[in-house]
N, C-alpha and C positions, 0 to 999 in steps of 0.2 A: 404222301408219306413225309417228304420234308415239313411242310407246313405241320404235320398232325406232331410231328416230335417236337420240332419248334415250342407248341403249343403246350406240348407237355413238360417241355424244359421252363418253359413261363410259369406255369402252374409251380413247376416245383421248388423255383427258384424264389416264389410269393410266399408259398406256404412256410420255407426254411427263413425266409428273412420274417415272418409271424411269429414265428416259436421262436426266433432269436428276439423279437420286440418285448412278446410275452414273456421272456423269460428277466428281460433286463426289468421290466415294470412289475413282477412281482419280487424283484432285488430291491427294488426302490420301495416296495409295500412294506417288505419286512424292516427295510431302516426305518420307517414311516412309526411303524406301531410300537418298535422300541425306541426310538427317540424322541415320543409322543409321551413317553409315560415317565420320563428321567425328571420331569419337574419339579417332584419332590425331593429330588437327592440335590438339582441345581439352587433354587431356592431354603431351603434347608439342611440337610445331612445326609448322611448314606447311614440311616438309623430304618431299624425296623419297626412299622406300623402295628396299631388298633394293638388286640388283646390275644386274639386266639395265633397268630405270627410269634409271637416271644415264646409260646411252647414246641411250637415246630423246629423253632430257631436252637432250643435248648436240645432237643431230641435228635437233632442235627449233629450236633457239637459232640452229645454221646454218642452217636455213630462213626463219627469220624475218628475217635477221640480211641474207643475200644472195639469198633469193628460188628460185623453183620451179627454174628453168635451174639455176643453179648447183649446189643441191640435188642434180637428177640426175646429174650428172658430175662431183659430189665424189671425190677422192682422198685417200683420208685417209693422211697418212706417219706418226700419230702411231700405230696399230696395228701388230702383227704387223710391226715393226723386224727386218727392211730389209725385207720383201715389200710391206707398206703391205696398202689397201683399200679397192677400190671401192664407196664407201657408197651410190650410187643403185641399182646394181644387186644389192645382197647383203641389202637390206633390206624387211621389209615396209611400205610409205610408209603403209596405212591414218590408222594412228594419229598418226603425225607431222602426215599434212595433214591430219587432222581439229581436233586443235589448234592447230597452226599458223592453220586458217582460223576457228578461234574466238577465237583471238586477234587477227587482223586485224579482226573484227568486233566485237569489244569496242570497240579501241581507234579503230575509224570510228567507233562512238557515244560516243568521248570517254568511254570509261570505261579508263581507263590500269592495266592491268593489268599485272604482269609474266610472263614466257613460264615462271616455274617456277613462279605460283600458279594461270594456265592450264590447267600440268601436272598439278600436285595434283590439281584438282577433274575433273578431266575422267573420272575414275573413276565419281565417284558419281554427278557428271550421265547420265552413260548407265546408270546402274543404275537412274534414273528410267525412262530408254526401255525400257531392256529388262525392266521389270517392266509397262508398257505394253502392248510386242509381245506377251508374255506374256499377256496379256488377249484380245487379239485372236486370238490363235492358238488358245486354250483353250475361246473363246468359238464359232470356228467348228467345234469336235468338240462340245462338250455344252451351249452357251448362255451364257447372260450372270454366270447363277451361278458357273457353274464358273469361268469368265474372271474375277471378281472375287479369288474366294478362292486361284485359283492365282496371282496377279498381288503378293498380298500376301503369299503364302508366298515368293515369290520376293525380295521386296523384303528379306526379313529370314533365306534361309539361309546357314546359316554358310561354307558350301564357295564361296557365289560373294562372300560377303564379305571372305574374306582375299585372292582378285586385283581388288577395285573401293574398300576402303578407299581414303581421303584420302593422296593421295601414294603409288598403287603405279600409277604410268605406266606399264604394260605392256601388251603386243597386247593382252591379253585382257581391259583395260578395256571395250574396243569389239567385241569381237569377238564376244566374247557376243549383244550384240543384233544382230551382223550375222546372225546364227547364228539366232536365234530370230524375228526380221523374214522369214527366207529361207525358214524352215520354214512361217511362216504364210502368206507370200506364195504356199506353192506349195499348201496345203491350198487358197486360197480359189481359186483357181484351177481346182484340182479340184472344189468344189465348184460354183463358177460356168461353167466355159468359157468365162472371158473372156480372150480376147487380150491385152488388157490388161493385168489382173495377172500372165500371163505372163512381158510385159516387163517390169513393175516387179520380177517373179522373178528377171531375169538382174540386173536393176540392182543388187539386192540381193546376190546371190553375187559380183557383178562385187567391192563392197565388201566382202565374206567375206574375196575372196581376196586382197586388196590390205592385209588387219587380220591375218590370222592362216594360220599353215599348219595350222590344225587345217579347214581350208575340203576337205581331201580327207573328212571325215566325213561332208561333203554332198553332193559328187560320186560318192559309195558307197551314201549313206542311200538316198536320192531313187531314183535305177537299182534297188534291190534293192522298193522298195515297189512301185514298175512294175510290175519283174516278179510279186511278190506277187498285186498284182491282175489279172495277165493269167493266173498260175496259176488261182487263186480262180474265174474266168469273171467278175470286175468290170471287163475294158475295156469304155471309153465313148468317146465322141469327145472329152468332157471328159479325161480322162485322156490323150490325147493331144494335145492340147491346153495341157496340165499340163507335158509331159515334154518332149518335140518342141524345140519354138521355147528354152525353157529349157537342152537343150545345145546345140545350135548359137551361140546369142546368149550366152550362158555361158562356154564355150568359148574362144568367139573372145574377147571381154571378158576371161580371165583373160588370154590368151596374151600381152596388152597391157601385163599388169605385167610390170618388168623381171626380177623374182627371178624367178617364174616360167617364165616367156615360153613357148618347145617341148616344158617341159615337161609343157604342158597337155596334149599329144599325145602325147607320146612317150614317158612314166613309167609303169609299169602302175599305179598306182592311179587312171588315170584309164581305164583300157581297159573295165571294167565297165560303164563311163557308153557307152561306144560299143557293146556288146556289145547291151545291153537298147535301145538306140537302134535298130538294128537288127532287131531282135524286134518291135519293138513296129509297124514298118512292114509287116514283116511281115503279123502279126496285122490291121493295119488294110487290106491287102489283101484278103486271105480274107474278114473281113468285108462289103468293098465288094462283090466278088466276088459273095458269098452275096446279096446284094441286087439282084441285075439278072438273074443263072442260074438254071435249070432246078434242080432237085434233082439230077438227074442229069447234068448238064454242070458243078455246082458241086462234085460230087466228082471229075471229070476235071482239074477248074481244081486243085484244091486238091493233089489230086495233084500236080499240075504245078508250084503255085509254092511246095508243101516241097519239093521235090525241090529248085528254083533256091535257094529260100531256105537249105539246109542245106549247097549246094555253096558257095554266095555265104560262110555261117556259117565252112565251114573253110576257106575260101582266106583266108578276114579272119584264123582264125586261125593259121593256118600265117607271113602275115605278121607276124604279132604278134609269134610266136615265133622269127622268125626276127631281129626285131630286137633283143628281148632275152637270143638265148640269148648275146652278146656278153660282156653283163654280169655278172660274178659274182655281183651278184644279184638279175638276174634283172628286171632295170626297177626292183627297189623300192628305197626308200630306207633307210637305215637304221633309223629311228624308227619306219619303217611293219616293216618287218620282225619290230623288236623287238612290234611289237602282235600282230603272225600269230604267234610264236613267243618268249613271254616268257624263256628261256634264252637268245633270239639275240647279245643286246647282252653278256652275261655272256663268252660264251664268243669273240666276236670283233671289238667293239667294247667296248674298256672304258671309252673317253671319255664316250659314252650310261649304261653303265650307273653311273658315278662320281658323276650328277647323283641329289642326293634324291632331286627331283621324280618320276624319270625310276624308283626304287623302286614295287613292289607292294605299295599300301595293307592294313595289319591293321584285321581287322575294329573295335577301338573305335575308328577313323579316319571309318567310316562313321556311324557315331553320332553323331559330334563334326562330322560337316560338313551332315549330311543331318536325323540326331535325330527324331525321331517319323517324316517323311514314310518311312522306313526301312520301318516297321508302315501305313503307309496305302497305299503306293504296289500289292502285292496285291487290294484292294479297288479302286483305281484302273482296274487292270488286268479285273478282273469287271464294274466298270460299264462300261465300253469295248465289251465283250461284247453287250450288252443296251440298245438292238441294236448290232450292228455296221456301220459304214459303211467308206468309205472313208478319211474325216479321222481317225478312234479307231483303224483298222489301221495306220495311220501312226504314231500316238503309242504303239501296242503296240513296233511295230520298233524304233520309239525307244527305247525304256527299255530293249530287251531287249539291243540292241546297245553301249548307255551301259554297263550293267551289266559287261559283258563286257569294253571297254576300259578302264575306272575300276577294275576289276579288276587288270587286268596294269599299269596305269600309274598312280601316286596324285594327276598331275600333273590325268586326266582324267574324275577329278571334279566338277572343272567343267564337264565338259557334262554331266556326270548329273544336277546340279543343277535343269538346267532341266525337263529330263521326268519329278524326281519331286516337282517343285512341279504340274506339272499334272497328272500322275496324283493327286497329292495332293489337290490342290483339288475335282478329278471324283469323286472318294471320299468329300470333306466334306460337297459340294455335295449330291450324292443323298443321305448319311443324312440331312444336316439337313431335307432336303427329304422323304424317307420317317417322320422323326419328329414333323414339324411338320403333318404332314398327319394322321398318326396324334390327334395330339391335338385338331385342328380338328373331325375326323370326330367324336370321340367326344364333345367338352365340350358341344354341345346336349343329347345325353342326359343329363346328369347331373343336372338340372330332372326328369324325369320316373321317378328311378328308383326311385320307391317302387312301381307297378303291374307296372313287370318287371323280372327279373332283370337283372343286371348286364350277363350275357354274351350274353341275348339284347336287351337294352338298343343295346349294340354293334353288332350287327347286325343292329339295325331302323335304326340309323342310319346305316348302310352303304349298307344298300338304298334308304334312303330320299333320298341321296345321288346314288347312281351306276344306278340302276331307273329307267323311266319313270312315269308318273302312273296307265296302264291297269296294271301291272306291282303296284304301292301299292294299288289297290283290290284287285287281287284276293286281296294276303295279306292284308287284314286279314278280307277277307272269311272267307277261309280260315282265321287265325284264331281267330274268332265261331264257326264247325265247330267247330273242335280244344277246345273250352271247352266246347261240348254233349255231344260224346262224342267218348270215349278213342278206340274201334273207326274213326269216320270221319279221327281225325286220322294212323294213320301212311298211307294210301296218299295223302294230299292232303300233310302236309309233305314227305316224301321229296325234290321238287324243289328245295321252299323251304331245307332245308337244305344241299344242293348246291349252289344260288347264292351260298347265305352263306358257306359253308367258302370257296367260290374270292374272295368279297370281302374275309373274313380273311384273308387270306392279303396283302392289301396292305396293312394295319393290324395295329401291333401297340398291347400294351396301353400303356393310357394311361401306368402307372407305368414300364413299362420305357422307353414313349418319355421319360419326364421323367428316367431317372433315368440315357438315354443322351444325351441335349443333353449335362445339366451335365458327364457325365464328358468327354464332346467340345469342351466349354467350357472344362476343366482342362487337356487334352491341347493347346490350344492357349493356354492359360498358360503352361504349358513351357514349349514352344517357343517361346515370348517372350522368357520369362523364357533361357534358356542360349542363342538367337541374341543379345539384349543383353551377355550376357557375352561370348558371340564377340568382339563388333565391341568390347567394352571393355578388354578383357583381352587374350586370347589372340592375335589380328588386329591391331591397333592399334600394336605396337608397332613402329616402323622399325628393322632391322636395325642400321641404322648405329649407331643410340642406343642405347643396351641399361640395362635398369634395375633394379633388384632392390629386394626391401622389407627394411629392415632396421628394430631396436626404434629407431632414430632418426628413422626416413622411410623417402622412398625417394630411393634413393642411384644416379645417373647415373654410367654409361658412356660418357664423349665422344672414347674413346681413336680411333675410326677416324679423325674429324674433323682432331683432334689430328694424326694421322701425316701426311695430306696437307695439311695447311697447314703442318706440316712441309717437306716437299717442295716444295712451290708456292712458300716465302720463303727459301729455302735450297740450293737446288740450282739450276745452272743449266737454260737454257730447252730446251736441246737435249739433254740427258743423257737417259741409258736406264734403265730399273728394269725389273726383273725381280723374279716374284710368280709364285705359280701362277695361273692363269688365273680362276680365281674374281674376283679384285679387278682384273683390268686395268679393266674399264668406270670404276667408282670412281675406277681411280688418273689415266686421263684426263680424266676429266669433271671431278675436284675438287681434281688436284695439278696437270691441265695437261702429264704431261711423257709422255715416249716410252714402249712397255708392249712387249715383247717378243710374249705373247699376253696374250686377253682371251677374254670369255664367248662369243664368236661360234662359237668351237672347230672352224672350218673346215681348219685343215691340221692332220692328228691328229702331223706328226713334228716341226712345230716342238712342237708341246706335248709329246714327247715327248721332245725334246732337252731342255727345261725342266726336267722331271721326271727325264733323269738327270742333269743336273747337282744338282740336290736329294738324289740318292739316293749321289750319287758320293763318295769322298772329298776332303780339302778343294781339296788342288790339281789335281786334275783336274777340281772344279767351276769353280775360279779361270780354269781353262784355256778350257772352253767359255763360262763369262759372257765372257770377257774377248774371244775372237774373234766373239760377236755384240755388243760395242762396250757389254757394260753398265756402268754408273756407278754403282749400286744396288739392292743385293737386300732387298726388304720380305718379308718371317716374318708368321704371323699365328700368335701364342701365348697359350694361354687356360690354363698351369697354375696361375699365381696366383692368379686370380679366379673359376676354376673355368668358363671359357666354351668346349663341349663343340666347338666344330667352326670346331679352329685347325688348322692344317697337321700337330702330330703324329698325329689322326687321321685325316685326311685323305691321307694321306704314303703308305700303300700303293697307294691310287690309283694316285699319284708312281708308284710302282715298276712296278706293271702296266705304265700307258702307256708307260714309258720303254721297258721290258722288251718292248715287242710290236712295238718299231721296233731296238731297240737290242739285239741277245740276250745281251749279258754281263751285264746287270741280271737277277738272278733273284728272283722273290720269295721263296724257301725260304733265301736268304742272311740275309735280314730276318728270319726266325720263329724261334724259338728250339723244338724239337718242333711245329711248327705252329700255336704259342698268338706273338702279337705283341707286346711287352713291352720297356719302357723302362727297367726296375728292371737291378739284378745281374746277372739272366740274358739280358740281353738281347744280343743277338750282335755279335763285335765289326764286322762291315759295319756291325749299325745304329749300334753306338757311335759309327763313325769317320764317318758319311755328316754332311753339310755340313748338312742340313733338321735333323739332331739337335745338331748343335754350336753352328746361330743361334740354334736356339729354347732350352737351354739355359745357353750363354752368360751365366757371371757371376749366375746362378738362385740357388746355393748364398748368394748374400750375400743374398738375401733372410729366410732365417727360420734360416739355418744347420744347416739339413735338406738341402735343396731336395727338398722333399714336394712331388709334383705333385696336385692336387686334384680333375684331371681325370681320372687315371687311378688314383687316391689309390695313391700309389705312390711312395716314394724315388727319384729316378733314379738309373741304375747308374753314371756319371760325370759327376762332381758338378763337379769343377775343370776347366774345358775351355781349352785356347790355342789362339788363332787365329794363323797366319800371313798368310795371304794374304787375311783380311778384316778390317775394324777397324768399332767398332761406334761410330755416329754418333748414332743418336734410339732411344730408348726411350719409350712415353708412361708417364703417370704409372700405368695400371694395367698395366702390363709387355703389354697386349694387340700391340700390332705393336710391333714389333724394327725398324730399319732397320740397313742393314751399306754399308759403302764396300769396293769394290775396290782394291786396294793395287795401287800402280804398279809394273811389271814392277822386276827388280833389274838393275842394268847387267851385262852381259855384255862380258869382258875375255878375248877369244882370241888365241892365242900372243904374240910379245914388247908388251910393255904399253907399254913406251916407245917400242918403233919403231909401235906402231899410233898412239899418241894424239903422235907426231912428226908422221903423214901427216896423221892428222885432224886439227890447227893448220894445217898448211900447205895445205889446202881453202880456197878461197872460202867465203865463208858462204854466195854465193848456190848454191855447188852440192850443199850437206849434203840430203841428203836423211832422213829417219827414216823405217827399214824398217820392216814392220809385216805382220803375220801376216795371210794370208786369209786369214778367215771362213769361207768355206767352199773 
């Protein structure tokens, strides 16, 4: 009894200094991931990045500013001029009230923060959580190992460092961990049958859906592993348990947020989650069934309730289909379409396909955001194998499905991110754990290895290990034979070498294990080493700022800055500007004034009126700025300083969108033989189009070339005049152009003296000034 308590005070005293280790190394993970992504406020500012951040950042501001009511029933007149937009309803609120309410709570503990350094960090604070979650979820597939090392691979890859960098406010700060919180919520769940976790399941996707619209990933993931395991013969009650209460409570919770709301019900990408819903009641039928019947009254039953069950299956589906065959297409969305069918957005959405993001990554893309876990995550996938459950069949779907959409979309890399940190970690986790064990087994032998061989050295130590003590006497006795005579010893080892070869087999040699640590040691050098460069270099730097190294230093871009405080001191408060839609967010968040469109890109024909007015010639462009009431048109040009993604590449875009609402824009008017080209050959549509004559504009007096250096290229008209636009701001590195609209010319029909006779003899109070509808 002493020794047996002893034994167990040992045990429990290992275990508590474990979870006390475990607990301090994932302290140190989470300073890891937020201190990993500060490189852009330490080399730069504590300024907010890219385009779609400066509307969240502004949305913020009015939350904080007039509160939750207000918040939801915002109308914003400063959007999409004259349509306007309902900001409570067209937005995903996650992220706003998650900092909005960390900013209330700063400032009740008297720590006075303000609502755009809130912003900033709000990124890397939840890159602590969700390298957290990450632990937890990793921990309920393969253990505590696994959970540590995926938790810190997580904290430092490059693909979720460029959306959680310092100052990129965007859904996908937070989204992430709603996302990997949801996913562990529903493993432990599965593993547990606890009700419980159930709930905190929908609670968790409730915030999915409320952070990001990538939350349809989990309402598809989840329903397909169900099925999975009902294929497989893995239902359990737990599993039902898991699934069940999770859409219902899910469900209803999404249909709560405004953006959402019916369309939790009524979009097909949520109809899978009610199909397998369905099934799985099914299934749990039959089951209960089979549990009170006869063998032979439970195949009458089962009969009976596929037959219900399969008529029930296509009346649900005939209603399905009967409510989206409506739609062109078809319940889905566009962005969801574009993932079923990477051609889809190309050929009939060009708004989608105009977006980087919204491109299919080339493979050194996956190097540069994933980098080693690329070569682990196969090995990940084999230990998952071995054995298999049901929390490792779930993280297999995962990766195989990430794979597949991070494929057709480079935006959705970011969630690949996460399931090849924890395949990754489950991969690290077992070698170091098969090599470490390797060399434990074998370093007692190496004391005694002058009386035996090396290799059977090995395998006396195997056995002497993992054999019991009656098992020990009897090989040595055995042995003590094999030493007297040759003849006795092969029908007496035969056995003994059978045990050993299957013990070899979980050990290898001592050099190979030492000489795979270190190379495993190196492999994670790396990846140190070029995620630090990520988060230093490549990530770090805020769009708005831009920087280059020259033999002087390094030499700042603060042209965008420049243009809208331009704007903001200089124009008045109620004037229009007009931009292609890329910088509307920007121009309201930081010049304050009216944006014809913005990055939201909800009605594709105002943006396509935009875009032929860019593509048109100059007074026909004059014409339509002028009937949506603009006062300013901003250019974003990069041939001077060589900054790749200004509006003249961008500009066929222009033509597409314009062209797919508008049919007189063709784009073959643009191409000279089908090559796109700004020089001599370029066509006179593009010479004469209004997007070539702002952003060239007065060029030629730069270097008395006008070599463009983005497209290193002469351009083909060099001396450009304006009539109907006159240019107002330039910044100092030619990057934005702004242009003023020229006030209509008086119009003088028939006798000039008898009309401006009548017009004297008017009252002033009855003059009215006619003015062209708009539309």
């Amino acid at each position: 009894m002493a020794a047996s308590d002893v034994q167990n005070n040992g045990s429990t005293i290992r275990n508590a200094f474990g979870n006390m280790l475990a607990f301090f190394i994932l302290i140190l993970i989470g300073v890891l991931a937020f201190s990993i992504r500060l490189f852009s406020v330490i080399k730069y500012e504590s300024v907010i990045h890219e385009f779609d951040p400066y509307f969240n950042y502004r949305v913020t501001q009015y939350l904080t500013k007039n509160g939750i009511y207000d918040f939801w029933n915002w109308f914003d007149d400063r959007t999409w001029y004259p349509l306007g937009r309902v900001i409570g309803g067209t937005v995903y609120p996650g992220l706003t009230l998650t900092a909005g309410t960390l900013w209330w709570v700063l400032n009740s503990l008297n720590i006075p923060l303000s609502v755009e350094t809130v912003c900033v960090f709000t990124a890397p604070i939840f890159s602590a959580f969700a390298s957290w979650a990450t632990y937890l979820l990793t921990k309920e597939v393969k253990g505590t190992g696994a959970g540590l090392t995926a938790a810190v691979l997580l904290a430092m890859v490059p693909s979720y460092i460029s959306r959680s960098v310092a100052g990129s406010y965007d859904n996908e700060a937070v989204a992430i961990f709603a996302l990997i919180i949801t996913f562990y919520l529903y493993l432990k769940t599965l593993n547990t049958g606890s009700l419980f976790y159930a709930t905190l399941n929908s609670i968790a996707y409730f915030y999915m859906v409320c952070s990001w619209g990538g939350y349809t990933f989990i309402i598809n993931l989840i329903p397909m592993h169900a099925l999975l395991c009902i294929v497989t013969g893995r239902y359990s009650s737990r599993l039902y348990i898991a699934y069940a209460p999770f859409i219902v409570l899910g469900t209803l919770l999404a249909s709560l947020v405004p953006v959402v709301g019916f369309n939790a019900v009524m979009t097909s990408e949520h109809f899978a989650s009610f199909l397998v819903f369905i099934i799985i009641h099914v299934v749990a039928l039959v089951y209960y069934i089979k549990g009170i019947l006869s063998p032979k009254m439970f195949r009458v039953a089962v009969a009976l309730v596929v037959s219900v069950g399969l008529a029930v299956c296509f009346a649900v589906i005939a209603v399905l289909i009967a409510l989206v065959a409506s739609s062109p297409t078809k319940g889905w969305s566009g962005r969801s379409l574009s993932l079923l069918d990477p051609t889809y957005a190309s050929k009939y959405i060009p708004i989608i396909a105009s977006v980087s993001e919204h491109q299919p990554p080339t493979w050194p893309s996956y190097f540069m955001d994933i980098n080693v876990l690329a070569f682990l995550v196969p090995a990940g996938i084999i230990a998952c194998f071995l054995p298999l459950s049901d929390a490792s069949s779930f993280v297999v779907l995962y990766i195989v499905t990430s794979v597949y959409f991070s494929g057709v979309m480079v935006r959705l890399m970011l969630v690949l991110a996460p399931a090849a940190c924890i395949l990754s970690g489950i991969a690290l986790s077992q070698a170091f754990d098969v090599f470490t064990r390797s060399i434990k087994f074998q370093l007692p032998s190496l004391s005694g290895h002058s009386n035996v061989d090396a290799g059977d050295a090995s395998s006396k130590s195997v056995v002497a290990n993992d054999v019991a003590k009656t098992d020990k006497s009897e090989d040595t006795s055995k042995e003590r034979i094999s030493r007297k005579s040759k003849k006795e010893k092969e029908p007496v080892e035969k056995p003994l070498r059978k045990s050993q070869v299957k013990k070899r087999l979980l050990v290898l040699p001592l050099e190979t294990s030492v000489i795979a640590i270190i190379l495993l040691v190196f492999l994670g050098a790396f990846y140190v080493v070029h995620s630090v460069w990520a988060a230093a270099v490549a990530y770090s730097a805020p769009s708005i700022v831009l920087t280059s190294e020259t033999p002087a230093g390094l030499h700042v871009f603060d042209d965008f800055r420049e243009a809208y405080a331009w704007l903001s001191h200089n124009t008045d408060v109620d004037d229009k500007v007009a931009s292609w839609w890329d910088y509307g967010y920007q121009t309201t968040a930081m010049a304050n004034r009216t944006v014809i469109v913005d990055n939201n890109t909800w009605n594709n024909t105002h943006i396509a009126t935009v875009g032929t007015a860019m593509s048109s010639p100059e007074k026909q462009a004059w014409e339509i700025f002028h009937s949506l009431d603009v006062k300013y048109v901003l250019v974003v040009f990069g041939g001077l300083v060589g900054y790749p993604s200004d509006d003249i590449n961008k500009f066929l875009w222009m033509v597409r969108i314009g062209g797919g609402v508008f049919p007189h824009i063709k784009e073959q008017d643009y191409l000279r033989d089908g090559q796109y080209r700004v020089d001599s050959q370029a066509t006179p549509t593009m010479l004469n189009s209004l997007m070539y004559k702002l952003s060239y504009y007065r060029f030629v007096e730069t270097d008395g070339k006008a070599f463009d250096r983005v497209r290193q290229t002469e351009i083909g008209k060099k001396y450009i005049k304006l009539t109907h636009f006159e240019e107002v701001f330039t910044t100092h590195h030619w990057m934005v152009r702004l242009y003023k609209l020229k006030p209509p010319k008086n119009r003088i029909r028939g006798n000039a003296k008898k009309s401006k006779s009548k017009a004297t003899s008017r009252p002033a109070s009855k003059r009215k000034e006619t003015r062209r509808n708009p539309f």
